[in-house]
C-alpha positions as CSV (number, residue, x, y, z in Angstrom):
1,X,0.0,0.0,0.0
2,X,1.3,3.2,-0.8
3,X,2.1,5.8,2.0
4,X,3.6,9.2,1.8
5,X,6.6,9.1,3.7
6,X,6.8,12.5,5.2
7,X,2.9,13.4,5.9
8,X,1.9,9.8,6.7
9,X,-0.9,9.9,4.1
10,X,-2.4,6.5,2.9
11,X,-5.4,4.8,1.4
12,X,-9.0,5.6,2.7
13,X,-12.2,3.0,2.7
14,X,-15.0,5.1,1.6
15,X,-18.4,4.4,0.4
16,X,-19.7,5.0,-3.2
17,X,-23.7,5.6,-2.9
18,X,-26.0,5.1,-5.7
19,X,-29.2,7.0,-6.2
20,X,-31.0,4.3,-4.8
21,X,-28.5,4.5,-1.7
22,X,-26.9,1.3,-2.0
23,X,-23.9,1.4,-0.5
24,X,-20.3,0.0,-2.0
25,X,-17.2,-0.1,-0.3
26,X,-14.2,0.8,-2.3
27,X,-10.6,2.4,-1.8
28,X,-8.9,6.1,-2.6
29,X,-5.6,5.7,-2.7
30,X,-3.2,9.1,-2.6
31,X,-1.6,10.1,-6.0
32,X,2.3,8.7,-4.6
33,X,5.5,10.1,-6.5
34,X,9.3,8.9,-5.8
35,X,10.6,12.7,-6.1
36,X,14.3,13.9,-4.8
37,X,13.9,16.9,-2.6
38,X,16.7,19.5,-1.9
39,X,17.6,20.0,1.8
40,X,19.5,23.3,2.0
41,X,20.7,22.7,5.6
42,X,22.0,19.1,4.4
43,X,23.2,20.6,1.2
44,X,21.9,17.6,-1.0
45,X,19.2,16.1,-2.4
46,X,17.1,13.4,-0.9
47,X,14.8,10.8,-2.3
48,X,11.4,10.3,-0.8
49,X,7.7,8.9,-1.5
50,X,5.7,11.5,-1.4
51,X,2.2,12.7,-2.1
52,X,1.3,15.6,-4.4
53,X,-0.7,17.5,-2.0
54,X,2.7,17.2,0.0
55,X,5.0,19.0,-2.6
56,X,2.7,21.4,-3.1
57,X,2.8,22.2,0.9
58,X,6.5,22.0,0.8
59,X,6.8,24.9,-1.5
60,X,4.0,26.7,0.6
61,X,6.1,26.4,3.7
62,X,9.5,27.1,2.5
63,X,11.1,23.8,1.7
64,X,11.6,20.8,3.6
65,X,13.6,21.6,5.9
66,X,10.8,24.0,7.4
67,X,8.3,21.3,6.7
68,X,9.9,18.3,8.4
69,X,11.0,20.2,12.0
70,X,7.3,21.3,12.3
71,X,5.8,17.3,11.4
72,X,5.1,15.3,14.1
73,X,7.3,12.3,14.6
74,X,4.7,9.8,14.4
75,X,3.8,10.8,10.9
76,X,7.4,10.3,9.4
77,X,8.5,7.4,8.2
78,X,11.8,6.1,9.7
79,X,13.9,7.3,6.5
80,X,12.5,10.6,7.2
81,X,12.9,10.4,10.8
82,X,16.7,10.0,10.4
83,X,16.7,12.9,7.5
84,X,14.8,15.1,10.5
85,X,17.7,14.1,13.2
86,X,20.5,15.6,10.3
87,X,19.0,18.7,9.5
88,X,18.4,18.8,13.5
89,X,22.2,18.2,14.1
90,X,23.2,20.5,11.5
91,X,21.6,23.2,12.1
92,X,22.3,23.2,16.1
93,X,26.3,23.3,15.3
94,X,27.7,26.3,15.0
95,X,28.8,27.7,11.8
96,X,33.0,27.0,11.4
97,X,34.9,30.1,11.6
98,X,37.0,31.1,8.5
99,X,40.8,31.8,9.0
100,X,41.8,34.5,7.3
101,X,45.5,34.2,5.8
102,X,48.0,36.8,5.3
């Protein structure tokens, strides 16, 4: 079953009703894409499943690395959950001083 691997969308059992209300189960699955998304504070691409509604919210909230420090861990996949730990690392370092040669 397809899953999004950064807003933990998946399929949905919904009912299809006819006009004489008969009832019929069936399944919506969410439009998946393998995509590779930039990280800038990792400085490289990285490859996730993703939905389309959830690209289109990553350029809403200003790239993934925005995105994935606000999702909730129990929506990630574990992929994701180690991409969130890097950024989270990388961004708490500080920044290496440059030397300045004479």
């Amino acid at each position: 079953m397809p899953r999004c691997e950064l807003s933990g969308k998946g399929p949905v059992v919904k009912n299809l009703v006819s006009h004489s209300n008969i009832k019929t189960k069936s399944t919506a699955y969410p439009n998946i894409q393998s995509k590779r998304v930039y990280s800038q504070a990792l400085n490289s691409f990285v490859n996730f499943k993703l939905a389309t509604s959830t690209l289109r919210t990553l350029e809403h909230k200003g790239g993934l690395d925005s995105y994935i420090l606000k999702q909730d861990d129990k929506k990630l996949s574990k992929r994701a959950l180690t991409v969130k730990n890097k950024i989270k690392s990388k961004l708490s370092r500080p920044p290496k001083a440059k030397t300045a040669k004479k």
